[in-house]
C-alpha positions in Angstrom: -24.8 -10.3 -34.0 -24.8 -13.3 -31.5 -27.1 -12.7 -28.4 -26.7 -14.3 -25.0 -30.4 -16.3 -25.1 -33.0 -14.1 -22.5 -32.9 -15.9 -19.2 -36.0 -16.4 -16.5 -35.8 -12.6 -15.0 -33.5 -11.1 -17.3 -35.5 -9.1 -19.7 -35.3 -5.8 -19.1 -31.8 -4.2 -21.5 -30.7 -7.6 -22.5 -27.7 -6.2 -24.6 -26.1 -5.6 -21.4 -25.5 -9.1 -21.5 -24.2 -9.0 -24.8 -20.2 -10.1 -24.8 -20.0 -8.2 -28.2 -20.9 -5.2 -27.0 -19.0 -5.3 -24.1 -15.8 -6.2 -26.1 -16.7 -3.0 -28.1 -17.4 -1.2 -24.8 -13.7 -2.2 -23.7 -12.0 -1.1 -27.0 -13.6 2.4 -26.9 -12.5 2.8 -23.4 -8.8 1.9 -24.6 -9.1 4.6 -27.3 -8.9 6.8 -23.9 -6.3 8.8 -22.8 -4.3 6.7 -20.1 -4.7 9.4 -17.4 -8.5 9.4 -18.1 -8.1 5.4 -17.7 -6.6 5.4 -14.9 -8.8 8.2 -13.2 -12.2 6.0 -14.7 -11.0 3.0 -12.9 -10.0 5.1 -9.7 -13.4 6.6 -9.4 -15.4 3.5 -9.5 -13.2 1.7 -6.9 -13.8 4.9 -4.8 -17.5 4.9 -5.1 -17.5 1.2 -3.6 -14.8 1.5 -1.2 -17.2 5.2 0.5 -20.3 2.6 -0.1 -18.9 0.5 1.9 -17.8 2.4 4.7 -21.5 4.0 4.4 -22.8 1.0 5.0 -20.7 -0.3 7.7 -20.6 3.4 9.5 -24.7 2.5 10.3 -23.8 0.1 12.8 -20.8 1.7 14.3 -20.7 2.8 18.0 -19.6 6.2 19.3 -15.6 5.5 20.0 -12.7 7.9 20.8 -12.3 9.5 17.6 -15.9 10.1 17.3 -16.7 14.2 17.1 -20.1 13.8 18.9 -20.8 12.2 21.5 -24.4 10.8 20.2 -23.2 9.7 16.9 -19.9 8.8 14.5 -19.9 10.8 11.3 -18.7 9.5 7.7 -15.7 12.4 8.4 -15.2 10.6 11.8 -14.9 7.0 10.4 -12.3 8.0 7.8 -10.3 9.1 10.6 -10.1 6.2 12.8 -7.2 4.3 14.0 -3.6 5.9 12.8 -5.5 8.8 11.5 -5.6 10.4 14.4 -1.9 9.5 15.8 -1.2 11.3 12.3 -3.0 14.1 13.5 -1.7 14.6 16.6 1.8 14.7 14.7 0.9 17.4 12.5 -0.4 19.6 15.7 1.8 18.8 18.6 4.7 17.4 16.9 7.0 14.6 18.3 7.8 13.8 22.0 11.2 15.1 23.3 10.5 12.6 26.1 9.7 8.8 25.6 6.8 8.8 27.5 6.9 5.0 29.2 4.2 2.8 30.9 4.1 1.4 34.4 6.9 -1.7 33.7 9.1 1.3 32.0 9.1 0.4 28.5 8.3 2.9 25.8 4.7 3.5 25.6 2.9 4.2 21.9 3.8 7.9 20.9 4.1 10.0 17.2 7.3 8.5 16.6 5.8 5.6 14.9 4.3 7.7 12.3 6.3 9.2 9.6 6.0 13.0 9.2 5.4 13.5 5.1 1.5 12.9 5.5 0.8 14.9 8.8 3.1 18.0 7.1 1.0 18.4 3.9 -2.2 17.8 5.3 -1.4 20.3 8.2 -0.1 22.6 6.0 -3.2 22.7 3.8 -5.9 22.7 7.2 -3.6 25.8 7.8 -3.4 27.9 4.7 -7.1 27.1 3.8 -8.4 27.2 7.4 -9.9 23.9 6.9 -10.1 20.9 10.0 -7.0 18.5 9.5 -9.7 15.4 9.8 -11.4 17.0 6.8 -8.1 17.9 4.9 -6.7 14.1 5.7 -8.9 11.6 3.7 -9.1 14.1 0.7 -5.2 14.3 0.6 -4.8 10.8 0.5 -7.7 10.2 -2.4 -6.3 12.6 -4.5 -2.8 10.8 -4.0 -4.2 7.7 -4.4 -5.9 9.4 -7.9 -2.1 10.2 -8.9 -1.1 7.0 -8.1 -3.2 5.3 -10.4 -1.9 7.4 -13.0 1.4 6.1 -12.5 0.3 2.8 -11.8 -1.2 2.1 -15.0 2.0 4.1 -16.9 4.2 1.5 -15.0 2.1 -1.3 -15.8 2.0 -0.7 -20.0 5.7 -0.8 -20.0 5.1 -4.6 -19.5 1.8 -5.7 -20.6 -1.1 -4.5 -23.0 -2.9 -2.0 -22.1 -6.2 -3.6 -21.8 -4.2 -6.2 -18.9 -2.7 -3.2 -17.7 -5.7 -1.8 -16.8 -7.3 -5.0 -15.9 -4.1 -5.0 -13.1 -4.8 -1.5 -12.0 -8.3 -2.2 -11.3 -7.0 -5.6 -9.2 -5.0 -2.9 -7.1 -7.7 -0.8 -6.4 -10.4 -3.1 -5.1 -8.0 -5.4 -3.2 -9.1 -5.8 0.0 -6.9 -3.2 2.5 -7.2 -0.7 -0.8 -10.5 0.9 0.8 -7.6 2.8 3.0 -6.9 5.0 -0.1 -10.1 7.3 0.9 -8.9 7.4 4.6 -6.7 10.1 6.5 -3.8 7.0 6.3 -0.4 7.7 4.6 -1.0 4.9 2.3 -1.8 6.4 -0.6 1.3 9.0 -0.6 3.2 6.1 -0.2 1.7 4.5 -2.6 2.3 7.8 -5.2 5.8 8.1 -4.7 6.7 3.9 -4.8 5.2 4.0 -7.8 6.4 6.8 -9.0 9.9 5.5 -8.1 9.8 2.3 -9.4 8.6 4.1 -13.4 11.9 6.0 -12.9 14.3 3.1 -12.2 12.8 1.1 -14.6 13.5 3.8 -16.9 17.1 4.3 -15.2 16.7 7.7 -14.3 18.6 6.8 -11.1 19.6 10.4 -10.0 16.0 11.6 -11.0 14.7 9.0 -8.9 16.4 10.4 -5.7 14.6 13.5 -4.3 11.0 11.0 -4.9 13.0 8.2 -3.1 13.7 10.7 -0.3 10.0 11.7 0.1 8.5 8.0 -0.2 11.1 7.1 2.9 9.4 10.2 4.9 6.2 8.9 3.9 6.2 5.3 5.8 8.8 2.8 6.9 9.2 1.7 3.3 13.0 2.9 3.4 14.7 -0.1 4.4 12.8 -2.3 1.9 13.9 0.0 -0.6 17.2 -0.3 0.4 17.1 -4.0 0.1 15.8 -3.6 -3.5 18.7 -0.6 -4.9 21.0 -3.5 -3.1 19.5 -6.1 -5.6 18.9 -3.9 -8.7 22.8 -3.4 -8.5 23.9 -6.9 -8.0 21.5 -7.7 -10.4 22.5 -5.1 -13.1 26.9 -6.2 -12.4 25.8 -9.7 -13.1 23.9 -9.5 -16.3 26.3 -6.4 -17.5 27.6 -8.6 -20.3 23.9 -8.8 -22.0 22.7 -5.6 -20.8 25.2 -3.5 -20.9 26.2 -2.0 -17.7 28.1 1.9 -18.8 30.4 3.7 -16.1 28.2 6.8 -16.2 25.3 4.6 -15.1 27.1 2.7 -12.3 27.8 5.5 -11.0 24.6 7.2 -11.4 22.8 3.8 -10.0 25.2 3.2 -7.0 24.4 6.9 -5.9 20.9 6.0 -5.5 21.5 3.0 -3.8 24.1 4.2 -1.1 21.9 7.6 -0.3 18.3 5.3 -0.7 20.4 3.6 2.5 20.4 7.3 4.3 17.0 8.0 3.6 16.4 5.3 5.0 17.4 6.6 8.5 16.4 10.1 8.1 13.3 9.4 10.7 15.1 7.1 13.1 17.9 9.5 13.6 15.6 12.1 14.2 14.2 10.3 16.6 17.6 10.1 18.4 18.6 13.6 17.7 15.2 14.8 19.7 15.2 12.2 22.4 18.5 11.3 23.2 17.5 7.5 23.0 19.5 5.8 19.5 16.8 3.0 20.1 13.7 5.7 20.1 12.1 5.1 16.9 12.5 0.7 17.4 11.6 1.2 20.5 8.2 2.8 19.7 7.6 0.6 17.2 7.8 -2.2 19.6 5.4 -0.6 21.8 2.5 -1.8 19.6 3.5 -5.5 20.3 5.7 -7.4 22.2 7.6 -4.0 24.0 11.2 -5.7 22.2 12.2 -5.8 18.6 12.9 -9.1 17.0 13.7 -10.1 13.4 12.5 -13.2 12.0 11.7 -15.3 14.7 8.4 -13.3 15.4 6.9 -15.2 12.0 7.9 -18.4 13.4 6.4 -18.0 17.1 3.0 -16.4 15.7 3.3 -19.1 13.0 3.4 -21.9 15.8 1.4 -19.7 18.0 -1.7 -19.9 15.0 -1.3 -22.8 13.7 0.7 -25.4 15.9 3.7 -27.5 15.5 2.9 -27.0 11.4 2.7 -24.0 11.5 6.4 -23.1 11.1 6.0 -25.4 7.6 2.9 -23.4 7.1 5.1 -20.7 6.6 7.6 -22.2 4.7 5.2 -23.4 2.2 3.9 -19.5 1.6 7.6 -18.1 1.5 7.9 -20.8 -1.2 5.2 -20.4 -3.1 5.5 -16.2 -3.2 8.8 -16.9 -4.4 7.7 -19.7 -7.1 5.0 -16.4 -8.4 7.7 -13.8 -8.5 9.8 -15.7 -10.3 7.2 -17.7 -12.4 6.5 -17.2 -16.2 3.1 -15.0 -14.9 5.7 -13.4 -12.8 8.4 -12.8 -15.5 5.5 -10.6 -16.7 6.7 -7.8 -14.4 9.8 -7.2 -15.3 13.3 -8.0 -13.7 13.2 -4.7 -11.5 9.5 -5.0 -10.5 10.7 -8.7 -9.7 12.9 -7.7 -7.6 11.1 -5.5 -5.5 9.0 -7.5 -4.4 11.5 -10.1 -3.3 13.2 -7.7 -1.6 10.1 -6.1 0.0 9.0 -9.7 1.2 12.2 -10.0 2.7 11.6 -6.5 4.9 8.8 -7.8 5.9 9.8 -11.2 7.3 13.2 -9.7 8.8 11.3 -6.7 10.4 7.8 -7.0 10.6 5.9 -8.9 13.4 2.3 -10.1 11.5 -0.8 -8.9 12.9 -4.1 -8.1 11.8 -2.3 -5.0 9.9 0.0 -7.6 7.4 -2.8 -7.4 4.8 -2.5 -3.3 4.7 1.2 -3.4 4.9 1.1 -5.9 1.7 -0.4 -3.0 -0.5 3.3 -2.1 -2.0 3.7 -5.7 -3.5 1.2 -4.0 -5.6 3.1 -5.2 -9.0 1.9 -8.6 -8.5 -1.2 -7.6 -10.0 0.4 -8.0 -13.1 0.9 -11.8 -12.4 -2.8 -11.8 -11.6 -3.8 -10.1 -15.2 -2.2 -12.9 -17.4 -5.9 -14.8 -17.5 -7.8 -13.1 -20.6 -10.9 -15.0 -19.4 -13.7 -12.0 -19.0 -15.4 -14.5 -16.3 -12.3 -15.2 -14.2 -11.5 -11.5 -14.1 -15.0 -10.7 -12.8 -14.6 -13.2 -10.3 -11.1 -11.5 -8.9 -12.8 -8.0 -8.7 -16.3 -9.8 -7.2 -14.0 -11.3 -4.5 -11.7 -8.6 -4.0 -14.3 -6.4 -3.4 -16.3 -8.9 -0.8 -13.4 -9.1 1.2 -13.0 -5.1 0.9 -16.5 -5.3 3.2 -15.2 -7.9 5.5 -12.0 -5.8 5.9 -13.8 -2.5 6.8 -16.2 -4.3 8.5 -14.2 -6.2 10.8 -10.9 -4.6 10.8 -11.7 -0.6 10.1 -14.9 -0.9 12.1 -14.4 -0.5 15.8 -16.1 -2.1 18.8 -15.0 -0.1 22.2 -13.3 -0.2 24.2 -10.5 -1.8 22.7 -10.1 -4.1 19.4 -7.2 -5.0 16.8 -6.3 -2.5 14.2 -6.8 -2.6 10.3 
């Protein structure tokens, strides 16, 4: 058996630097069921994403979601930011009224938060007569749990499973991924995209529907969604002559696509119904930037605004070069429909979304392109992915989720 030499301080279990047993160590976990897998590798980015927000708790100051007014609590910390906007959902509901500030814009209210996450969680507080803020966080780590469960199911359709579980593990320590263990709607999302995407992949279009319809009562994910049916079906016409494109399945597929495109404005037009305002649900979503909604142009003014006159270049080098990944050979390694999701979520977000300090969370359903990431065998270069991920999972509780009153930017 070949032995890594003993090196100055390493003396103590030496074999745990042995490659051969690790290889061995890696087959035996394979032999796993995948469920078991996924869960194993779910765990251990759980343990080190509550370590971290442990750690970073000790030097946080009492703030406004605090319980006490001596001291912030683990419980407390997990419900920072949105968490509690999500709360107040689930127990007063959503305005009838806008409520405005002193210019007479619309002010930040509920109707920026989608209802699916708030409903369960309240829901459970209320048949279990448990607190929502200790029902929230445990909802959404036992829906990020499932997720990874699908995840890794979706992943072996295209890879090995040894890089499939190499990609799940890439999901689960990237950076904004410590939000699975918080009382965020993340992870639901997360659940049902996932659980989606296996279902189209497999085209079980009509089957796909009632999870579609959740996911786009989860977050504002809808519209991206949207975006991606209209691709998968432009896609699908013009490659029917080498995969074969059946009546039965058009129609099957262009049902999904047209009633993903209602889901889609199942919250916004509740949002009109109850206020009277057909603009209430933009409108509050403004409220936590500029006060107006623009598309586009807000990536090319924060772009200049960061960077300068390059920074509009800036940009178009990184559109470029997301688009060279997708549809590069590591790419390819998703699949055509996992492809295409993410081109068509990238597009949402540069229509729709104005970046912020929030862009890295709001990148966690590109989560596919961990595949891309998993193409490298090298043992060293994947240790290296997790060792950073993980690094800048501290710096992004620690400056983002961490909060320093009385005011400062959001994760």
């Amino acid at each position: 058996m070949s032995r890594v030499p003993d090196l100055p301080g390493i003396t103590v279990l030496p074999e745990l630097f042995n490659t051969s047993r690790l290889h061995r160590l890696g087959v035996l976990f394979l032999t796993l069921p995948m469920w078991v897998q996924a869960l194993a590798v779910y765990l251990a980015s759980r343990i080190v994403s509550i370590a971290i927000f442990a750690a970073v708790l000790r030097r946080q100051e009492v703030a406004v979601w605090s319980s006490s007014p001596v001291e912030t609590t683990l419980g407390d910390f997990l419900n920072f930011w949105d968490s509690a906007w999500y709360a107040r959902v689930a127990k007063e509901g959503y305005p009838t009224v806008l409520p405005v500030d002193e210019a007479g814009r619309v002010a930040e209210n509920q109707w920026a938060f989608y209802p699916l996450h708030p409903a369960i969680t309240g829901e459970i507080a209320r048949l279990t007569g448990t607190s929502y803020e200790v029902v929230s966080p445990l909802v959404s780590t036992v829906a990020a749990g499932l997720a990874a469960i699908v995840i890794l199911a979706l992943f072996r359709k295209f890879v090995s499973p040894g890089q499939a579980v190499t990609a799940l593990t890439f999901v689960m320590v990237f950076p904004p991924a410590a939000v699975f263990s918080t009382g965020y709607a993340e992870s639901l999302t997360l659940l049902l995209q996932a659980l989606a995407l296996y279902l189209i992949v497999e085209r079980r279009y009509l089957t796909a529907l009632p999870v579609v319809i959740l996911m786009d009562l989860s977050r504002p994910i809808g519209v991206a969604f949207s975006f991606f049916m209209l691709f998968v079906l432009i896609d699908r016409f013009l490659r029917r002559r080498t995969d074969p494109y059946p009546p039965a399945e058009v129609v099957r597929s262009w049902t999904l696509g047209v009633l993903s495109c209602a889901a889609a404005l199942i919250h916004p037009v509740h949002a009109w119904l109850t206020t009277g305002s057909m603009t209430a649900y933009t409108d509050t979503e403004a409220a936590w930037h500029t006060g107006k909604s623009t598309y586009v142009v807000q990536w090319l003014a924060q772009a200049n605004s960061l960077v300068g006159p390059f920074g509009p270049l800036l940009l178009i080098g990184v559109v470029a070069g997301m688009l060279a990944l997708i549809f590069s050979p590591a790419g390819a390694r998703m699949g055509r429909t996992l492809q295409l999701f993410c081109l068509a979520y990238g597009v949402y977000l540069l229509i729709f979304f104005t970046p912020q300090t929030s862009t890295l969370r709001l990148l966690l359903p590109l989560f596919p392109l961990a595949l891309t990431l998993s193409v490298i065998r090298s043992r060293g270069y994947r240790v290296a992915v997790i060792t950073a991920f993980v690094l800048l999972q501290i710096v992004w509780v620690g400056y983002l989720w961490h909060f320093t009153p009385p005011a400062d930017l959001p994760p």
